[in-house]
C-alpha positions as a Markdown table, in Angstrom:
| # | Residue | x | y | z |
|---|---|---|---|---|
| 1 | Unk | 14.1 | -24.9 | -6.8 |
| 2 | Unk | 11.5 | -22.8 | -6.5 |
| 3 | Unk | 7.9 | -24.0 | -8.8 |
| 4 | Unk | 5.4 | -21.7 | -10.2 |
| 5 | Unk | 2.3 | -21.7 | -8.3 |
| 6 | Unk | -0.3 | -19.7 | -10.2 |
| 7 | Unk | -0.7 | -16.7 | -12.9 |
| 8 | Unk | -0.8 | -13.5 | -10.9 |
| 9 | Unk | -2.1 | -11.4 | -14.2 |
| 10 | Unk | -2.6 | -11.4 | -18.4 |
| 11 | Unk | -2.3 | -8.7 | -19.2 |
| 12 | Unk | -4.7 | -7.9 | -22.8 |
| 13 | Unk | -4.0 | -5.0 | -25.3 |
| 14 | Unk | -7.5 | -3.8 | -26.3 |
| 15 | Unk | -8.7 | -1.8 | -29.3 |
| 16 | Unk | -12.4 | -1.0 | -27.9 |
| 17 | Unk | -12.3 | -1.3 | -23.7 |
| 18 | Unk | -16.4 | -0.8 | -23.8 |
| 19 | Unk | -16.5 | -4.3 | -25.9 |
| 20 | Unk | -13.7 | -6.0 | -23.9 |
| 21 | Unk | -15.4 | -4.9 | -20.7 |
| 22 | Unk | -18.9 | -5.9 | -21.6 |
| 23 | Unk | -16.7 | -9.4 | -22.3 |
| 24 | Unk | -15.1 | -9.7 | -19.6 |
| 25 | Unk | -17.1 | -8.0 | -16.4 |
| 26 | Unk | -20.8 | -8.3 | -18.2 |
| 27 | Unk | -20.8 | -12.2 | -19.9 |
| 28 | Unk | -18.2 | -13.7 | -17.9 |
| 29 | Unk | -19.0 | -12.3 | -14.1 |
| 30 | Unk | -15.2 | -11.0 | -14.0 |
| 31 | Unk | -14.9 | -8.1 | -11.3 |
| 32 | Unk | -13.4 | -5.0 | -11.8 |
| 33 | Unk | -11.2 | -4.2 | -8.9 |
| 34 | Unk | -9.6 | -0.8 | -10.3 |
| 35 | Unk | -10.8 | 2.4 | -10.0 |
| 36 | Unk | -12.6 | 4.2 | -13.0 |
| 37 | Unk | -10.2 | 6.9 | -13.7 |
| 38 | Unk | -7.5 | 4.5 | -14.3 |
| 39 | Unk | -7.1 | 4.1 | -18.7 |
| 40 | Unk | -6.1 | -0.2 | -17.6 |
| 41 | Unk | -9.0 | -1.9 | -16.4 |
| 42 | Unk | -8.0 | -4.9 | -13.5 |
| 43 | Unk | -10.6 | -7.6 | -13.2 |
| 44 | Unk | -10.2 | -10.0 | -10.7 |
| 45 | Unk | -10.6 | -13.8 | -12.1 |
| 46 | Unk | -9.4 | -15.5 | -8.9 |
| 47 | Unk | -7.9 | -15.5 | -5.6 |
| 48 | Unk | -4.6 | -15.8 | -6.0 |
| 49 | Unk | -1.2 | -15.9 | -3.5 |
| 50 | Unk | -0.3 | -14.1 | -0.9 |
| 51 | Unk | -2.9 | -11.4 | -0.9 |
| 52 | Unk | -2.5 | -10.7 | -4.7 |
| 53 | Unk | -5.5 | -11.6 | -6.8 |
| 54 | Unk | -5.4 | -12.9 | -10.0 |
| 55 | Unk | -6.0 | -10.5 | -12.8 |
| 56 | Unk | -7.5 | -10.1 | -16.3 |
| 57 | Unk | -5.6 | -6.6 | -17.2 |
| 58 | Unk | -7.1 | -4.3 | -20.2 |
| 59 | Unk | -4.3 | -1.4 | -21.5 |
| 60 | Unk | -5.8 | 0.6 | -24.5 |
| 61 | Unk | -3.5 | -0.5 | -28.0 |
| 62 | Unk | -1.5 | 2.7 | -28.3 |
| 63 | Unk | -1.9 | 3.9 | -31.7 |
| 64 | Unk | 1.2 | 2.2 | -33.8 |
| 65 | Unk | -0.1 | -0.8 | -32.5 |
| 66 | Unk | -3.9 | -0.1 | -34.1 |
| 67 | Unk | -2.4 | 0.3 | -37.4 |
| 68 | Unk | -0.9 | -3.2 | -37.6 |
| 69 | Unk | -2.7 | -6.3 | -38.8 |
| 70 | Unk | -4.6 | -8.5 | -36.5 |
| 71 | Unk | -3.0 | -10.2 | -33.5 |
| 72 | Unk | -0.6 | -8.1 | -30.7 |
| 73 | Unk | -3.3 | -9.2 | -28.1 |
| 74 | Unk | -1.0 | -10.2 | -25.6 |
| 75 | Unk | 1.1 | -7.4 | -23.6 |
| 76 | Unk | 2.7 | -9.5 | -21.0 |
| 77 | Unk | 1.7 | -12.9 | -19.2 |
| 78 | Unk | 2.9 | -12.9 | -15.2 |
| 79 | Unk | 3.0 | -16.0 | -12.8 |
């Protein structure tokens, strides 16, 4: 049986990328490891397994997602 060993990546909806990067990058020291033209923003929070960093992702809430009430912060969770 194989056991999980680490989180690989949490993967964030975001409504305002500028505030969740000054979060993330400028307050807590997180490094962004993506390059700028990408609309997801990666940011390195660890070293990870086997070569694969662990990540802090940003994705922009698509618009039927913006319209709802608080909460749908969480895309997807990976380990």
């Amino acid at each position: 049986m194989k056991h999980i060993i680490g989180i690989s990546e949490i993967v964030l909806w975001t409504a305002n990328k500028t505030a969740a990067l000054a979060f993330y990058r400028d307050l807590l020291g997180l490094e962004v490891i993506s390059p700028p033209h990408m609309p997801n923003v990666f940011l390195k929070a660890g070293e990870g397994n086997a070569g694969i960093p662990q990540m802090i992702v940003l994705v922009p809430k698509p618009p039927e997602i913006m319209t709802q009430p608080s909460g749908n912060q969480l895309h997807h969770l990976a380990f």
